[in-house]
The first five atom37 places (N, CA, C, CB, O) and aatype in JSON, in Angstrom:
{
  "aatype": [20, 20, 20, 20, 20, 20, 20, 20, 20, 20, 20, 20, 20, 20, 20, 20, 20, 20, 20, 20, 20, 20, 20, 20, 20, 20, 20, 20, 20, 20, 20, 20, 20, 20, 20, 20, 20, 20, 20, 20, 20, 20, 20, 20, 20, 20, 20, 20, 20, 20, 20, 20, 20, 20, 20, 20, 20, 20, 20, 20, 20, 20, 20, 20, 20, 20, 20, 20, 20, 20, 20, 20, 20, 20, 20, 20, 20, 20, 20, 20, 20, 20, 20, 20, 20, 20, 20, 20, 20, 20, 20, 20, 20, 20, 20],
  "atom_mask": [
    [1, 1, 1, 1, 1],
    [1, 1, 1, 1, 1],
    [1, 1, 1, 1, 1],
    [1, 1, 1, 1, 1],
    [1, 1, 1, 1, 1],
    [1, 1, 1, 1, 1],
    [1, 1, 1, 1, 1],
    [1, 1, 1, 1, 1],
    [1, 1, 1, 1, 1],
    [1, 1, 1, 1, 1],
    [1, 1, 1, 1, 1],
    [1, 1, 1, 1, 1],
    [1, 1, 1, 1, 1],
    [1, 1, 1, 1, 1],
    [1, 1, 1, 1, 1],
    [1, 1, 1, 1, 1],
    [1, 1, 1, 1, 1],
    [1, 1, 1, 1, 1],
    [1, 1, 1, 1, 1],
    [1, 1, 1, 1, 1],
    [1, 1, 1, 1, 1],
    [1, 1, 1, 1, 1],
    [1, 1, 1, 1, 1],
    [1, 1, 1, 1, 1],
    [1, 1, 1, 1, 1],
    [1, 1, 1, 1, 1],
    [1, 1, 1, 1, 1],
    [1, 1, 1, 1, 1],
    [1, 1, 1, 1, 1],
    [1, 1, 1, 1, 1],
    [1, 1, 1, 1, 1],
    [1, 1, 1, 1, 1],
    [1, 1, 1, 1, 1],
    [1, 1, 1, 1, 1],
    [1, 1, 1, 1, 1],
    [1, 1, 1, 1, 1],
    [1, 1, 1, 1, 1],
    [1, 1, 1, 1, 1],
    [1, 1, 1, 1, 1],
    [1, 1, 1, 1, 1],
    [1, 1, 1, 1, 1],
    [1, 1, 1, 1, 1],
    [1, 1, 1, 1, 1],
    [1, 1, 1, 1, 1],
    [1, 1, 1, 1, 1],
    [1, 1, 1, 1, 1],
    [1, 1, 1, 1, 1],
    [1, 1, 1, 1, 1],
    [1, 1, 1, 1, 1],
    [1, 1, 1, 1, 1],
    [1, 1, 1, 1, 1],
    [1, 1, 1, 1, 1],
    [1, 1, 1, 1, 1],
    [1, 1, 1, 1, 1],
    [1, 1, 1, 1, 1],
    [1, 1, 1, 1, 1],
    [1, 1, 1, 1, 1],
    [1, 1, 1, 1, 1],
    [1, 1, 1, 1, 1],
    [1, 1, 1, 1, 1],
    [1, 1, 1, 1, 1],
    [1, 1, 1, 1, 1],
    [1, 1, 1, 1, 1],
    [1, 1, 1, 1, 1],
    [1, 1, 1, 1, 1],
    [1, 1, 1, 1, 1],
    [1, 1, 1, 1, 1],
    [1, 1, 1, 1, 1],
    [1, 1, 1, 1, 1],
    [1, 1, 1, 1, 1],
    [1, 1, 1, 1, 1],
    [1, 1, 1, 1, 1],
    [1, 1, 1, 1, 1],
    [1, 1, 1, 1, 1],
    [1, 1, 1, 1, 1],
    [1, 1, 1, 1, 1],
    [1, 1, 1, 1, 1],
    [1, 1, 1, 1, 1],
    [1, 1, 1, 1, 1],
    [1, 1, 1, 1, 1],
    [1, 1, 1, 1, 1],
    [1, 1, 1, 1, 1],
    [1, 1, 1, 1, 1],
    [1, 1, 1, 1, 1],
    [1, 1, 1, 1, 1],
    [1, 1, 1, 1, 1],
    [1, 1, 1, 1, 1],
    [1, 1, 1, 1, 1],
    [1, 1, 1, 1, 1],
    [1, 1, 1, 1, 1],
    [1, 1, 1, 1, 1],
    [1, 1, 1, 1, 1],
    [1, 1, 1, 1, 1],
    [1, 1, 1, 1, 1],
    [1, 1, 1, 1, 1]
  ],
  "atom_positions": [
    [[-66.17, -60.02, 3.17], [-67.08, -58.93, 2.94], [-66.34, -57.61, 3.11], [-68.28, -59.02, 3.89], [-65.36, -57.4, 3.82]],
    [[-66.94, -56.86, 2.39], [-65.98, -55.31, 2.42], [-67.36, -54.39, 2.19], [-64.45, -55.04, 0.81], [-68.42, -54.68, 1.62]],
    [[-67.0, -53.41, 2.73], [-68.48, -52.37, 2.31], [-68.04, -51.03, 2.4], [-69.93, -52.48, 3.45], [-67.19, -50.93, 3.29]],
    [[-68.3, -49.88, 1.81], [-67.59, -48.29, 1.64], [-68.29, -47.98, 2.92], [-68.02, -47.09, 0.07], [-69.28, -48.71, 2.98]],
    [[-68.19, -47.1, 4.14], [-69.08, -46.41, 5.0], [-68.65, -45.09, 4.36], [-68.89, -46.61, 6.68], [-67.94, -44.94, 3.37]],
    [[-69.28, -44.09, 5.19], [-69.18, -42.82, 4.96], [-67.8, -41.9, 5.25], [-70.21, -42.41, 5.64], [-66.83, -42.63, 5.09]],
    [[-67.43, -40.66, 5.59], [-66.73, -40.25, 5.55], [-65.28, -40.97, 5.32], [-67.03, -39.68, 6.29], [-64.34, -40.89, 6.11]],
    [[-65.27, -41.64, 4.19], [-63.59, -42.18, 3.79], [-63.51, -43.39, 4.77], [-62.09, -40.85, 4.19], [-62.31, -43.6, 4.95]],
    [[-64.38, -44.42, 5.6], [-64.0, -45.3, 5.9], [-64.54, -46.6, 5.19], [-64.1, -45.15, 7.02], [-65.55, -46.83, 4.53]],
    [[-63.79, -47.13, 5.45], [-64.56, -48.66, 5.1], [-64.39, -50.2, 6.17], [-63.82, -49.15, 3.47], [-63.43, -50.6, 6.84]],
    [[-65.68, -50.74, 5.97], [-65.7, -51.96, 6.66], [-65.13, -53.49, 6.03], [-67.1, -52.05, 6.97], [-65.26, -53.74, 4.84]],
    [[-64.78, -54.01, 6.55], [-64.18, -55.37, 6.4], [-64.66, -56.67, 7.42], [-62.65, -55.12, 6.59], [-64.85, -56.5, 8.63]],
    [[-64.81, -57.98, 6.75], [-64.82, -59.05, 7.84], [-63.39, -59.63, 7.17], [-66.4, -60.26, 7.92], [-63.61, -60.83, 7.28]],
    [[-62.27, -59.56, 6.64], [-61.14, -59.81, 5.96], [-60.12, -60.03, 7.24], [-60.78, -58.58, 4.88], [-59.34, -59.12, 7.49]],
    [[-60.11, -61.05, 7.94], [-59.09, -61.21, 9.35], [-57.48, -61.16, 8.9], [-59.39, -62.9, 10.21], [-56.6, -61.16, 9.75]],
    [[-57.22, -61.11, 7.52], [-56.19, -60.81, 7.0], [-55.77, -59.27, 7.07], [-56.31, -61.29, 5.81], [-54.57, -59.02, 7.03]],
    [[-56.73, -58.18, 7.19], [-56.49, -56.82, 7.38], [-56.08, -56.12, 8.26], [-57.18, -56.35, 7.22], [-55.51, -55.03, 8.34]],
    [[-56.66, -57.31, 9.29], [-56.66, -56.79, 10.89], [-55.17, -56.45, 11.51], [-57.33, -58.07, 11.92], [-54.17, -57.17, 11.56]],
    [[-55.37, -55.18, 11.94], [-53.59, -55.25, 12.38], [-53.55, -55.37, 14.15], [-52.56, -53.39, 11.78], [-53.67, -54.71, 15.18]],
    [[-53.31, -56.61, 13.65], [-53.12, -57.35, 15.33], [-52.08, -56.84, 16.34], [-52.65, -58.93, 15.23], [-51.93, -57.47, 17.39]],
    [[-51.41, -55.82, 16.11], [-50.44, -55.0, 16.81], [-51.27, -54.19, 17.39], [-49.41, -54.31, 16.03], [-51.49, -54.14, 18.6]],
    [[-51.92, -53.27, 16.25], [-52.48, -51.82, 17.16], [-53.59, -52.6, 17.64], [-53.02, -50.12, 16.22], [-54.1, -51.82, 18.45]],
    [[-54.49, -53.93, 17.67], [-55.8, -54.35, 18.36], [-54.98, -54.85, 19.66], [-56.88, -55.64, 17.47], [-55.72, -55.14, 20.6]],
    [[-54.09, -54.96, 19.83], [-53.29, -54.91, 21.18], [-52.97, -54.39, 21.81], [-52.61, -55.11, 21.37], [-52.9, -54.8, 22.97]],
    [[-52.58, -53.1, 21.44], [-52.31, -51.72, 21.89], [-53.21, -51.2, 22.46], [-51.99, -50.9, 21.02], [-53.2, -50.73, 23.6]],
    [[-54.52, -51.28, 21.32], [-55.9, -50.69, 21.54], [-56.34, -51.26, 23.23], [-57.09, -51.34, 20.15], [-56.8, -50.51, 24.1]],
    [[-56.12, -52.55, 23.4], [-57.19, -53.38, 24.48], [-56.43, -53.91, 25.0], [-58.29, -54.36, 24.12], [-57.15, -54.61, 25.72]],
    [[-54.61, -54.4, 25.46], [-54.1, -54.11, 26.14], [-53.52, -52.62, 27.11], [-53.71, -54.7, 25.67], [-53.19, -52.68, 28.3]],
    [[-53.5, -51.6, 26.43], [-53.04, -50.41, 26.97], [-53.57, -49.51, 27.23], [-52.39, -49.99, 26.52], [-53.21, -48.74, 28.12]],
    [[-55.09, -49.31, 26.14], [-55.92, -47.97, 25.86], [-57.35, -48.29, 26.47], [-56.05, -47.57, 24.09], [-57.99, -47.34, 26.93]],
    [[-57.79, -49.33, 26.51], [-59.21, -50.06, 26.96], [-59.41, -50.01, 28.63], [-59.18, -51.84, 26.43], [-58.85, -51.08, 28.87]],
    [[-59.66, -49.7, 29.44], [-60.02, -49.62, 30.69], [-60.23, -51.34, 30.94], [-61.37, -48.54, 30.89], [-59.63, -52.17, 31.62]],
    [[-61.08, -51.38, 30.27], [-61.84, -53.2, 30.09], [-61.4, -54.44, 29.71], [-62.79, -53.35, 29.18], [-61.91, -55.56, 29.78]],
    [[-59.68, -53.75, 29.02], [-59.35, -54.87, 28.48], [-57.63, -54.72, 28.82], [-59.92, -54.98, 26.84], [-56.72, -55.07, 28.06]],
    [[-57.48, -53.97, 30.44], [-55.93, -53.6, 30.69], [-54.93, -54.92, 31.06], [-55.86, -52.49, 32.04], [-55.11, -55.52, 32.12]],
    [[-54.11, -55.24, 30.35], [-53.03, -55.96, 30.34], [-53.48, -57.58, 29.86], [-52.37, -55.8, 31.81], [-52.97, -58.68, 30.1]],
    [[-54.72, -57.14, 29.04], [-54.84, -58.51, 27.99], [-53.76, -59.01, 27.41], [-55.65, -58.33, 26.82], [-53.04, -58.34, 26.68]],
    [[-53.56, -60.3, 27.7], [-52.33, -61.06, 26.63], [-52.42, -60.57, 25.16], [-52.53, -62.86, 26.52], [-53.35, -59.94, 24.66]],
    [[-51.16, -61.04, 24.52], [-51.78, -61.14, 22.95], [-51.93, -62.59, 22.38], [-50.75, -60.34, 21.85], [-52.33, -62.82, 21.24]],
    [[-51.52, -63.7, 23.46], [-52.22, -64.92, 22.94], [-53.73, -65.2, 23.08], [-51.62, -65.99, 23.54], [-54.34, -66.09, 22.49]],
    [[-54.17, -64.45, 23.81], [-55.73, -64.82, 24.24], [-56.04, -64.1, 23.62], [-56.4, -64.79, 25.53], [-56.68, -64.7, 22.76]],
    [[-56.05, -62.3, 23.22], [-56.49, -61.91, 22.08], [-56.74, -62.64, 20.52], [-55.76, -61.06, 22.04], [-57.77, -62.73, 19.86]],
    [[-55.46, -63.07, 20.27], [-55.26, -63.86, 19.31], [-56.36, -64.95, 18.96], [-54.11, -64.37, 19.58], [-57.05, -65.11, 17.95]],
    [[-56.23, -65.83, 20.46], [-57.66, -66.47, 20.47], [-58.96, -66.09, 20.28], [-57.83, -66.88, 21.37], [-59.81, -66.81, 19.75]],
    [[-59.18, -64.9, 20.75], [-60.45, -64.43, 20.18], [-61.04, -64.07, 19.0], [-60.65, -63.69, 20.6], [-62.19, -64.22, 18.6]],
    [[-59.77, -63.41, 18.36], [-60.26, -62.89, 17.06], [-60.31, -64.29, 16.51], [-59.3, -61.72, 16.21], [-61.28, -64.49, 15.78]],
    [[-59.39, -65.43, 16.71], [-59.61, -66.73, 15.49], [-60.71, -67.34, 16.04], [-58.29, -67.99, 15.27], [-60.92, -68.4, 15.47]],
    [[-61.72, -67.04, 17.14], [-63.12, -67.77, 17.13], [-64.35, -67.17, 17.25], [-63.21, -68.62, 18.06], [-65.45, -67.45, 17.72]],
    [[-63.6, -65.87, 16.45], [-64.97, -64.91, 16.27], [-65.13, -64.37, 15.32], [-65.18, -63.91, 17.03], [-64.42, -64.73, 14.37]],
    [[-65.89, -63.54, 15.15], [-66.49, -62.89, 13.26], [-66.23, -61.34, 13.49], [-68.76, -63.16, 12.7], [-67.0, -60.62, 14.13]],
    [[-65.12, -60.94, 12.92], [-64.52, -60.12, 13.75], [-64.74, -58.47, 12.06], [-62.45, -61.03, 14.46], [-64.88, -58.61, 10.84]],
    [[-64.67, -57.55, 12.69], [-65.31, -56.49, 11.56], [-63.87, -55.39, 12.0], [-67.45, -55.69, 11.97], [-63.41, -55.1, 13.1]],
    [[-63.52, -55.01, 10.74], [-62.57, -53.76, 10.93], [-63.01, -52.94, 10.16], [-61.14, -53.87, 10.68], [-63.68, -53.21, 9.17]],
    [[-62.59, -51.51, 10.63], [-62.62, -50.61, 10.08], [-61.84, -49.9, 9.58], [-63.02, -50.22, 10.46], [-60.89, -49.99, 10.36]],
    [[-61.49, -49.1, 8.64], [-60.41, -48.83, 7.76], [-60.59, -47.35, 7.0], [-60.33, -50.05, 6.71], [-61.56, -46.86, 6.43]],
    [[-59.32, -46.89, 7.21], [-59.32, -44.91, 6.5], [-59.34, -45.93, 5.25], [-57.45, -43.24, 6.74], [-58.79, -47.03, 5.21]],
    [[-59.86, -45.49, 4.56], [-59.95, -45.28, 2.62], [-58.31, -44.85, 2.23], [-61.33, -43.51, 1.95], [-57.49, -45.56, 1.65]],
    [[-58.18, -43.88, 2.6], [-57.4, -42.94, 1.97], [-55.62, -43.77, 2.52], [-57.92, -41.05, 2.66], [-54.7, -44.06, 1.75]],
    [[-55.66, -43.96, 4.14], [-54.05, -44.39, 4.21], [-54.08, -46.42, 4.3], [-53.17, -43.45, 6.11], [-53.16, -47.24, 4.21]],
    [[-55.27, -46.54, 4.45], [-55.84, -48.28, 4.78], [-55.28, -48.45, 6.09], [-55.17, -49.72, 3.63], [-55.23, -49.59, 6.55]],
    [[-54.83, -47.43, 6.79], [-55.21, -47.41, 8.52], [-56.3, -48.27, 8.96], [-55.7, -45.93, 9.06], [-57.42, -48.22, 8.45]],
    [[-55.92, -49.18, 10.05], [-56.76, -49.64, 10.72], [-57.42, -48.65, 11.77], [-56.21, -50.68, 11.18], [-56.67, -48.29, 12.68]],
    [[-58.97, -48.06, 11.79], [-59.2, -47.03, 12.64], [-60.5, -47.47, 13.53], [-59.38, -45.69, 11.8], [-61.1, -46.74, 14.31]],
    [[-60.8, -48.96, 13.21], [-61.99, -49.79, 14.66], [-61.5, -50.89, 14.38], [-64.01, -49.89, 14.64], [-60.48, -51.24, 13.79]],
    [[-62.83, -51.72, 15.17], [-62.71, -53.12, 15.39], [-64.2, -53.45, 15.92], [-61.45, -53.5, 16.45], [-64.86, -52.63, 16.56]],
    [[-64.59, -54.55, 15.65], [-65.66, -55.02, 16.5], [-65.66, -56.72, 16.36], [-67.16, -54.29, 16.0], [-65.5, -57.24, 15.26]],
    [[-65.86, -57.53, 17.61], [-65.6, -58.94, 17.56], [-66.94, -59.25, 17.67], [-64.63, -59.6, 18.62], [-67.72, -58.42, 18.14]],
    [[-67.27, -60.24, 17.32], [-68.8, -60.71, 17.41], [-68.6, -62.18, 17.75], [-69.77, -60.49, 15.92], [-67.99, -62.87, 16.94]],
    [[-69.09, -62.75, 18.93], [-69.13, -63.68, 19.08], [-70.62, -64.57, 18.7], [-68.62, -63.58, 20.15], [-71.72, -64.12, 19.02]],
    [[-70.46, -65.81, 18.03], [-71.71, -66.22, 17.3], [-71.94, -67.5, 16.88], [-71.85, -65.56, 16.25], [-70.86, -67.93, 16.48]],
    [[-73.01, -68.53, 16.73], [-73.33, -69.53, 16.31], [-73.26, -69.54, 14.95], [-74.33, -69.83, 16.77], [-72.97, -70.59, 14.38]],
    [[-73.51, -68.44, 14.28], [-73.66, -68.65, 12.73], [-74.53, -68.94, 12.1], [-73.08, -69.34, 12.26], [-74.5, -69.15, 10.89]],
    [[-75.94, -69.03, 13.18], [-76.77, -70.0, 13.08], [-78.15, -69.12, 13.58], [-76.26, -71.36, 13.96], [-78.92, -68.71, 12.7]],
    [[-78.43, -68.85, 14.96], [-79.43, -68.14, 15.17], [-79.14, -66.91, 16.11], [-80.39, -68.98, 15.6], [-79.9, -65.95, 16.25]],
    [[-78.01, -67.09, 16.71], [-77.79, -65.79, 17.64], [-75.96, -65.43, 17.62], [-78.45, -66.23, 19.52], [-74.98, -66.15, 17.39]],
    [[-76.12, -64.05, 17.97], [-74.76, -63.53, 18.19], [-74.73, -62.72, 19.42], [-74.28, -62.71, 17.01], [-75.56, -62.76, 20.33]],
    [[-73.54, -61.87, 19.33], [-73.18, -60.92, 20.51], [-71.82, -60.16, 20.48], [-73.17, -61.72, 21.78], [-70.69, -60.65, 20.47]],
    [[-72.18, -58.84, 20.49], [-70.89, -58.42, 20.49], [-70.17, -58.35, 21.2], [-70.73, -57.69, 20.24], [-70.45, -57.71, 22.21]],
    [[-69.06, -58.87, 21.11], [-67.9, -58.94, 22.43], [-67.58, -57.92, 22.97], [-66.61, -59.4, 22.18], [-68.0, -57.43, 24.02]],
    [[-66.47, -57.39, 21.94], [-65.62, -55.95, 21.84], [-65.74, -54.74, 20.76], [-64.23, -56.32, 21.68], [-65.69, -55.05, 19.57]],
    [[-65.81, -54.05, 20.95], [-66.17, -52.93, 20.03], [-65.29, -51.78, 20.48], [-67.76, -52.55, 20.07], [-65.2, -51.52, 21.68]],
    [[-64.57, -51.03, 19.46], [-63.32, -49.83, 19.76], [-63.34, -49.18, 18.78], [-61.8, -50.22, 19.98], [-62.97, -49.61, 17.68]],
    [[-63.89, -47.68, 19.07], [-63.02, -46.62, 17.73], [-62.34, -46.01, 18.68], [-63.96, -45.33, 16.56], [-62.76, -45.85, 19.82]],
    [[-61.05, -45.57, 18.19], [-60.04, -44.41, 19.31], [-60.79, -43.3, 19.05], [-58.14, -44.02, 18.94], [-61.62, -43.18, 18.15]],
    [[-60.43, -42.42, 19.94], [-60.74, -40.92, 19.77], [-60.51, -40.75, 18.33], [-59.81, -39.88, 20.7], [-61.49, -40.84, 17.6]],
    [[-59.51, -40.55, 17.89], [-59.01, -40.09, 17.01], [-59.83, -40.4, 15.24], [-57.66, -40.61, 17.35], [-59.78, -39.7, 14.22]],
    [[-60.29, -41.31, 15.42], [-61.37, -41.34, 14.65], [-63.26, -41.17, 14.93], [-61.04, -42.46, 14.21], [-64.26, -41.35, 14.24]],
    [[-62.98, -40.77, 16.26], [-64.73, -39.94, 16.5], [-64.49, -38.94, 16.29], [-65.6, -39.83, 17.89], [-65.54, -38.37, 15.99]],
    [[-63.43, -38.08, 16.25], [-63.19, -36.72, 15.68], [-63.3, -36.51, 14.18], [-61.87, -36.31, 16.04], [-63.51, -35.4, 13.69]],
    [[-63.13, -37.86, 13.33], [-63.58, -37.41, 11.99], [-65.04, -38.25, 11.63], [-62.3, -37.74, 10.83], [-65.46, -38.59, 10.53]],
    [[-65.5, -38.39, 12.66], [-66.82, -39.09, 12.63], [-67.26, -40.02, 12.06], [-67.54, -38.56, 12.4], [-68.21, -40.02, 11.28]],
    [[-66.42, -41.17, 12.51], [-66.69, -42.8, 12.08], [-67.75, -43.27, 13.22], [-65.07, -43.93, 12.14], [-68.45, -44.27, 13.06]],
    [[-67.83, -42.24, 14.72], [-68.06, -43.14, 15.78], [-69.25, -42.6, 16.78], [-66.69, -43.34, 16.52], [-68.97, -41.41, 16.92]],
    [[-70.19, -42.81, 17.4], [-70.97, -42.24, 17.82], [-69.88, -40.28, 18.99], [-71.92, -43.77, 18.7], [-68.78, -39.98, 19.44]],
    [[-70.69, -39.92, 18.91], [-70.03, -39.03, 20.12], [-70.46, -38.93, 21.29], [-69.96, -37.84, 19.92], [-69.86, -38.23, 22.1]]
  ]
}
C-alpha cells in the first residue's frame, strides 16, 4: 500500500522501503523508550509486524515509522510510532 499525505510526504506499508539503519538510530540512540535496542530484535519486530513508513516525496527520505502489532483479524496496536523533530517542523507530525 502507498498513499500521497500532505505536505510532500507519503505513506507506505512496503517493508522493502524501510531504512533499517536510520529506524535504529531513531530507537536505539534518539528514543528515550527505546535506548540501546539491539538491531536484531528490532529486526524482529518489524518482520512480525505491519509496519507503515513515511517518506519526503521530493528526496524518498525516510522521515517516520509506525509498527503495528496485529492479528489481521480483529484487533491491533500500535507498538512504536516516531517522527524526528525535523519533520514536525515541516508538519508531517502533531506539535
Amino acid at each position: 500500500m502507498s498513499s500521497d499525505l500532505p505536505n510532500g510526504y507519503e505513506l507506505s506499508t512496503d517493508p522493502a522501503r524501510l531504512d533499517v539503519d536510520q529506524l535504529h538510530q531513531w530507537l536505539s540512540v534518539d528514543a528515550y523508550w527505546a535506548l540501546g535496542r539491539s538491531r536484531e530484535a528490532m529486526e524482529t519486530a518489524i518482520a512480525r509486524s505491519l509496519n507503515f513508513g513515511v517518506y519526503d516525496t521530493d528526496s524518498g527520505a525516510q522521515v517516520g515509522y509506525a509498527r503495528v502489532i496485529t492479528d489481521q483479524a480483529r484487533s491491533a496496536g500500535c507498538a512504536t510510532c516516531i517522527s524526528p523533530a525535523r519533520s514536525v517542523a515541516r508538519g508531517s507530525a502533531p506539535r
